[in-house]
N, C-alpha and C positions, 0 to 999 in steps of 0.2 A: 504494500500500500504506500504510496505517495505522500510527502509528507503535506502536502496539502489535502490530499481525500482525508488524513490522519486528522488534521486542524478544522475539514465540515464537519465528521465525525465527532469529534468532542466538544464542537459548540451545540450539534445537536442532541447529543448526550446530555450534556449539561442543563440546556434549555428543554430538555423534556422529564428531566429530573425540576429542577425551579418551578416550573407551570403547574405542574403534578401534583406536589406539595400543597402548593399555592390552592390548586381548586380543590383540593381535597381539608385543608383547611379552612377556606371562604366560604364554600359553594356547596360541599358536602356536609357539611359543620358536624364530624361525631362527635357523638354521646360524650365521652371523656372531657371534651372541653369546656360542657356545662361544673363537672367536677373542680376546675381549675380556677385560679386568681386572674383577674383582668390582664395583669400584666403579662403573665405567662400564656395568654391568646394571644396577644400583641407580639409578643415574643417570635409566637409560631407561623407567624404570618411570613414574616421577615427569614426562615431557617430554609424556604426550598433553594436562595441560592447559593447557599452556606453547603448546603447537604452537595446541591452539584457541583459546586466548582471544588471540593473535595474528591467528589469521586473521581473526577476526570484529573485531576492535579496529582492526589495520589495514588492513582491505580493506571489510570493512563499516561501519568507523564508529563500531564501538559506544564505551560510557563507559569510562574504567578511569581512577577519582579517585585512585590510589597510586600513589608515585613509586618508585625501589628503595630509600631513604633517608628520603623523605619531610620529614619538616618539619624535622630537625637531623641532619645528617649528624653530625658528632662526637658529639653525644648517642648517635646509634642504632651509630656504631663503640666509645665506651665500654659499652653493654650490650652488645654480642654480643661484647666483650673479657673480659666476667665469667666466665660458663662456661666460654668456653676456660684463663682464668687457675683457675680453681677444678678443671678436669677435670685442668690439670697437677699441681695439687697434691696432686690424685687417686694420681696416677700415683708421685711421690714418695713418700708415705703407704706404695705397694702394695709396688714394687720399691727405691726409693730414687733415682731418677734420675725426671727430666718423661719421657713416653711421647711422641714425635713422630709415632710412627702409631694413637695415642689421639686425637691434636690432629685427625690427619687425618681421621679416624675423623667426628669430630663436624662438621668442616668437608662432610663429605659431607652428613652428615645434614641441613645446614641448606641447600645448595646444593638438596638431591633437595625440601624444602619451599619452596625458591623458587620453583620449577618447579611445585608446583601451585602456590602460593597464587597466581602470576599468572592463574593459572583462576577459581580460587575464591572468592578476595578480592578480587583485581584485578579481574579480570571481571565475575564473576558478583554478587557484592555488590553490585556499581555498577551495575549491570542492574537489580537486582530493590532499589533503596535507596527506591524511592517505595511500597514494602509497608510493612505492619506489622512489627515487627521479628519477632513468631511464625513469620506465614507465609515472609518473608523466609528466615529459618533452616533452616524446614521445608523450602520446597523445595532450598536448597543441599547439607543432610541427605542428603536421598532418594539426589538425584544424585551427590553425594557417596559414598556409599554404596553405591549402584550399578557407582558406576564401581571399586570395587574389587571388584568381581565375587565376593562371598560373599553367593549371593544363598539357600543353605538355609536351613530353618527351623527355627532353634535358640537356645538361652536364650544363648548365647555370641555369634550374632551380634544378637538385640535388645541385650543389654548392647553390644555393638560400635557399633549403633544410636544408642543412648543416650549414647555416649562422644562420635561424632560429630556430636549436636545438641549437646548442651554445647559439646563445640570450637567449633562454627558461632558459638554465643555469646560466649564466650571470645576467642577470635581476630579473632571478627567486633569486639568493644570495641575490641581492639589496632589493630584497620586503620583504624577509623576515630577512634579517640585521634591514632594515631602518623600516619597517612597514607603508612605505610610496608610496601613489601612484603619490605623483610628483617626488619621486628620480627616481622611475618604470622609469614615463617618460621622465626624462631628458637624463637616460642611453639608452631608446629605442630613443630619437631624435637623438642621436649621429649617430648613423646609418643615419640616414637621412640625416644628414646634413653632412655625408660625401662624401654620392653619390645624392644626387637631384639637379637639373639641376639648379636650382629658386637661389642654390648660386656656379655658375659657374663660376661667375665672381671672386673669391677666389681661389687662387692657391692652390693646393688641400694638397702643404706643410704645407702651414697655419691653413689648415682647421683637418689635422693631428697630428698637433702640437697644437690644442688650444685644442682637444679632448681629446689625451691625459694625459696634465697638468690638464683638469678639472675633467676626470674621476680619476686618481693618486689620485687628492686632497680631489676630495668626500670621496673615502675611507677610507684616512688617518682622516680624518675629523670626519669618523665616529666612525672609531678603536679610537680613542682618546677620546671621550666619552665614548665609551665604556670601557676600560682602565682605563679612570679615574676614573669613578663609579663604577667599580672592586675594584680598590684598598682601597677609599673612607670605602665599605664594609668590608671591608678585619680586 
Protein backbone atom coordinates (compact mmCIF):
# COMPACT_ATOMS: atom_id res chain seq x y z
CA UNK A 1 0.00 0.00 0.00
CA UNK A 2 1.10 3.50 -0.90
CA UNK A 3 1.92 5.61 1.59
CA UNK A 4 -0.78 7.95 0.44
CA UNK A 5 -3.66 5.12 0.06
CA UNK A 6 -1.89 4.59 3.93
CA UNK A 7 -2.67 8.56 4.84
CA UNK A 8 -6.90 8.18 3.12
CA UNK A 9 -6.99 5.15 5.12
CA UNK A 10 -6.25 6.51 8.46
CA UNK A 11 -8.07 9.61 8.18
CA UNK A 12 -10.82 7.58 7.27
CA UNK A 13 -10.30 5.26 10.20
CA UNK A 14 -10.16 7.94 12.31
CA UNK A 15 -13.10 9.92 11.12
CA UNK A 16 -15.34 6.82 11.28
CA UNK A 17 -14.08 6.19 14.60
CA UNK A 18 -14.88 10.29 16.00
CA UNK A 19 -18.54 10.23 14.05
CA UNK A 20 -19.35 6.94 15.68
CA UNK A 21 -18.69 7.93 19.02
CA UNK A 22 -20.16 11.09 18.48
CA UNK A 23 -23.60 9.67 17.28
CA UNK A 24 -23.69 7.17 19.44
CA UNK A 25 -23.31 9.57 22.27
CA UNK A 26 -25.61 12.59 20.94
CA UNK A 27 -28.01 10.73 18.85
CA UNK A 28 -28.29 7.24 20.43
CA UNK A 29 -28.13 8.69 24.01
CA UNK A 30 -27.64 5.12 26.21
CA UNK A 31 -29.13 4.21 29.37
CA UNK A 32 -25.67 4.61 31.26
CA UNK A 33 -25.52 8.31 30.67
CA UNK A 34 -28.77 9.16 32.51
CA UNK A 35 -26.57 7.32 35.56
CA UNK A 36 -23.70 9.96 35.17
CA UNK A 37 -22.77 13.65 36.39
CA UNK A 38 -23.35 16.41 33.63
CA UNK A 39 -19.95 16.93 33.20
CA UNK A 40 -18.99 13.55 32.45
CA UNK A 41 -21.70 13.66 29.40
CA UNK A 42 -19.92 16.61 28.31
CA UNK A 43 -16.88 14.86 28.61
CA UNK A 44 -18.06 12.01 26.37
CA UNK A 45 -19.04 14.02 23.66
CA UNK A 46 -15.69 15.52 23.01
CA UNK A 47 -13.77 11.60 23.57
CA UNK A 48 -14.74 10.18 19.77
CA UNK A 49 -11.72 12.08 18.46
CA UNK A 50 -9.58 11.23 21.21
CA UNK A 51 -10.40 7.45 20.93
CA UNK A 52 -9.55 7.94 16.96
CA UNK A 53 -6.74 9.74 16.49
CA UNK A 54 -5.35 7.13 19.10
CA UNK A 55 -6.07 4.35 17.32
CA UNK A 56 -4.70 5.29 14.03
CA UNK A 57 -1.58 7.11 15.94
CA UNK A 58 -0.97 4.14 17.85
CA UNK A 59 -1.77 1.04 16.02
CA UNK A 60 -1.33 2.40 12.72
CA UNK A 61 1.60 4.65 12.98
CA UNK A 62 0.20 7.77 11.89
CA UNK A 63 2.01 11.42 12.67
CA UNK A 64 0.89 13.44 15.73
CA UNK A 65 3.90 16.55 15.91
CA UNK A 66 2.09 17.85 19.46
CA UNK A 67 3.13 17.18 22.72
CA UNK A 68 0.28 17.93 25.76
CA UNK A 69 2.64 20.89 26.65
CA UNK A 70 4.65 21.16 23.82
CA UNK A 71 7.72 23.29 23.78
CA UNK A 72 7.52 25.07 27.48
CA UNK A 73 5.70 23.59 29.99
CA UNK A 74 5.65 26.57 32.52
CA UNK A 75 5.00 28.81 29.67
CA UNK A 76 1.92 26.99 28.50
CA UNK A 77 0.95 26.35 32.76
CA UNK A 78 1.26 30.37 33.06
CA UNK A 79 -1.38 30.99 30.19
CA UNK A 80 -3.85 28.52 30.96
CA UNK A 81 -3.39 30.04 34.70
CA UNK A 82 -4.70 33.42 33.07
CA UNK A 83 -8.39 32.73 32.49
CA UNK A 84 -8.71 30.63 35.26
CA UNK A 85 -7.19 33.70 37.53
CA UNK A 86 -9.28 36.26 35.52
CA UNK A 87 -12.74 33.84 35.57
CA UNK A 88 -12.20 34.18 39.45
CA UNK A 89 -12.15 37.53 39.41
CA UNK A 90 -15.11 37.11 37.43
CA UNK A 91 -16.71 35.45 40.13
CA UNK A 92 -15.70 38.01 42.97
CA UNK A 93 -16.90 41.10 40.78
CA UNK A 94 -20.47 38.99 40.42
CA UNK A 95 -21.02 37.58 44.12
CA UNK A 96 -18.12 38.72 46.17
CA UNK A 97 -16.32 35.45 46.81
CA UNK A 98 -13.99 33.35 43.76
CA UNK A 99 -16.61 30.78 42.28
CA UNK A 100 -14.96 27.05 42.63
CA UNK A 101 -17.51 25.58 40.42
CA UNK A 102 -16.94 28.45 37.89
CA UNK A 103 -13.11 27.36 38.07
CA UNK A 104 -14.48 23.82 37.49
CA UNK A 105 -16.64 24.94 35.01
CA UNK A 106 -13.85 26.13 32.76
CA UNK A 107 -11.55 23.30 33.65
CA UNK A 108 -14.06 21.04 31.94
CA UNK A 109 -14.25 23.07 29.16
CA UNK A 110 -10.64 22.81 28.35
CA UNK A 111 -10.29 19.11 29.39
CA UNK A 112 -13.74 18.29 26.77
CA UNK A 113 -11.10 20.50 23.90
CA UNK A 114 -8.21 18.29 24.79
CA UNK A 115 -10.12 15.44 23.71
CA UNK A 116 -10.78 16.80 20.34
CA UNK A 117 -7.84 18.61 19.55
CA UNK A 118 -5.91 15.29 19.93
CA UNK A 119 -8.13 14.57 16.72
CA UNK A 120 -7.97 17.57 15.04
CA UNK A 121 -4.68 19.05 15.64
CA UNK A 122 -2.84 16.34 16.83
CA UNK A 123 -3.88 14.05 14.31
CA UNK A 124 -5.36 15.37 11.78
CA UNK A 125 -3.18 18.44 11.16
CA UNK A 126 -0.03 16.32 11.15
CA UNK A 127 -1.65 14.01 8.55
CA UNK A 128 -2.67 16.55 6.06
CA UNK A 129 0.61 19.25 7.06
CA UNK A 130 2.25 18.51 3.49
CA UNK A 131 -1.02 20.55 1.92
CA UNK A 132 -1.54 23.83 1.27
CA UNK A 133 -2.53 25.51 4.26
CA UNK A 134 -6.33 26.32 2.32
CA UNK A 135 -6.98 22.93 1.47
CA UNK A 136 -5.32 21.70 4.79
CA UNK A 137 -8.10 23.75 6.69
CA UNK A 138 -10.63 22.98 4.38
CA UNK A 139 -10.74 19.60 4.71
CA UNK A 140 -10.22 19.59 8.71
CA UNK A 141 -13.49 22.07 8.37
CA UNK A 142 -15.64 19.78 6.59
CA UNK A 143 -14.87 16.97 8.84
CA UNK A 144 -14.88 18.89 11.49
CA UNK A 145 -18.09 19.93 10.90
CA UNK A 146 -19.57 16.88 10.20
CA UNK A 147 -18.80 15.21 12.94
CA UNK A 148 -20.83 17.54 14.82
CA UNK A 149 -23.78 16.34 13.13
CA UNK A 150 -25.69 19.66 12.10
CA UNK A 151 -25.76 18.68 8.90
CA UNK A 152 -29.38 21.08 7.79
CA UNK A 153 -29.29 23.67 5.45
CA UNK A 154 -29.34 26.83 7.08
CA UNK A 155 -27.75 30.46 7.37
CA UNK A 156 -26.98 29.44 11.06
CA UNK A 157 -25.08 26.44 10.28
CA UNK A 158 -22.96 28.15 7.18
CA UNK A 159 -22.01 30.87 9.77
CA UNK A 160 -21.24 27.79 12.19
CA UNK A 161 -19.24 26.78 8.88
CA UNK A 162 -17.51 29.72 8.65
CA UNK A 163 -16.61 29.90 12.46
CA UNK A 164 -15.12 26.41 12.02
CA UNK A 165 -12.66 27.35 9.07
CA UNK A 166 -11.40 30.22 10.99
CA UNK A 167 -10.90 28.18 14.13
CA UNK A 168 -9.11 25.55 11.75
CA UNK A 169 -6.90 28.63 11.01
CA UNK A 170 -6.74 30.14 14.24
CA UNK A 171 -5.90 27.16 16.40
CA UNK A 172 -4.32 25.55 13.47
CA UNK A 173 -1.38 28.90 14.08
CA UNK A 174 -1.47 27.92 17.87
CA UNK A 175 -0.56 24.04 17.38
CA UNK A 176 1.82 24.78 15.28
CA UNK A 177 3.57 28.08 17.11
CA UNK A 178 3.18 26.22 20.48
CA UNK A 179 3.51 22.42 19.52
CA UNK A 180 1.10 22.11 22.16
CA UNK A 181 -2.19 20.37 22.53
CA UNK A 182 -3.30 22.01 25.67
CA UNK A 183 -2.67 25.64 24.00
CA UNK A 184 -4.84 23.76 20.95
CA UNK A 185 -7.25 23.42 23.62
CA UNK A 186 -7.60 26.22 25.62
CA UNK A 187 -7.92 28.51 22.38
CA UNK A 188 -10.66 25.89 21.18
CA UNK A 189 -12.43 26.24 24.82
CA UNK A 190 -12.69 29.96 24.35
CA UNK A 191 -15.30 29.35 21.89
CA UNK A 192 -17.06 27.48 24.34
CA UNK A 193 -17.13 29.30 27.00
CA UNK A 194 -18.33 32.19 25.12
CA UNK A 195 -21.51 30.68 23.94
CA UNK A 196 -22.41 27.52 26.39
CA UNK A 197 -25.37 27.87 28.37
CA UNK A 198 -23.44 25.87 31.67
CA UNK A 199 -21.98 29.75 32.01
CA UNK A 200 -24.93 31.86 31.47
CA UNK A 201 -24.85 33.02 34.42
CA UNK A 202 -21.72 35.56 33.35
CA UNK A 203 -22.45 38.50 31.53
CA UNK A 204 -21.21 37.70 28.30
CA UNK A 205 -19.17 41.28 28.64
CA UNK A 206 -17.01 39.60 31.04
CA UNK A 207 -16.82 36.45 29.57
CA UNK A 208 -15.46 38.67 26.35
CA UNK A 209 -13.33 40.57 28.18
CA UNK A 210 -11.43 37.67 30.13
CA UNK A 211 -11.06 35.88 26.50
CA UNK A 212 -9.64 38.29 25.10
CA UNK A 213 -6.95 39.41 27.75
CA UNK A 214 -6.09 35.73 27.86
CA UNK A 215 -5.99 34.97 24.21
CA UNK A 216 -3.60 38.75 23.66
CA UNK A 217 -1.49 37.26 26.57
CA UNK A 218 -0.91 33.77 25.25
CA UNK A 219 0.42 35.09 22.28
CA UNK A 220 2.59 37.73 23.47
CA UNK A 221 3.77 35.06 25.97
CA UNK A 222 4.71 33.09 23.32
CA UNK A 223 6.35 35.61 20.68
CA UNK A 224 8.50 36.53 23.79
CA UNK A 225 10.13 33.28 23.95
CA UNK A 226 10.33 33.13 20.96
CA UNK A 227 12.02 36.45 20.50
CA UNK A 228 14.07 35.94 23.14
CA UNK A 229 15.68 32.75 21.97
CA UNK A 230 16.16 34.50 18.44
CA UNK A 231 18.07 36.96 19.73
CA UNK A 232 19.88 34.61 22.51
CA UNK A 233 21.19 32.92 18.91
CA UNK A 234 21.79 35.67 17.14
Amino acid sequence: MSDQSKKIASILTFFAIAISVRYYIDVIKPNFLLDLHLYLQILLLGIGPLIGGLVVVKFLKRPNFLKIFGLNFWKTIVIVSIPMILFSLVGVIENGIPSLNLLKIIGIFILYALFEEYGWRGYLQSELSDLKKFYKYLIITVLWFVWHLNLELSLNNLIFFLLLFAGSYGIGFIADRSKSLVMSALFHSFFNIGQNPLLGDIQLNYKLIVIAISAISAILIMRYGENRNTSITK
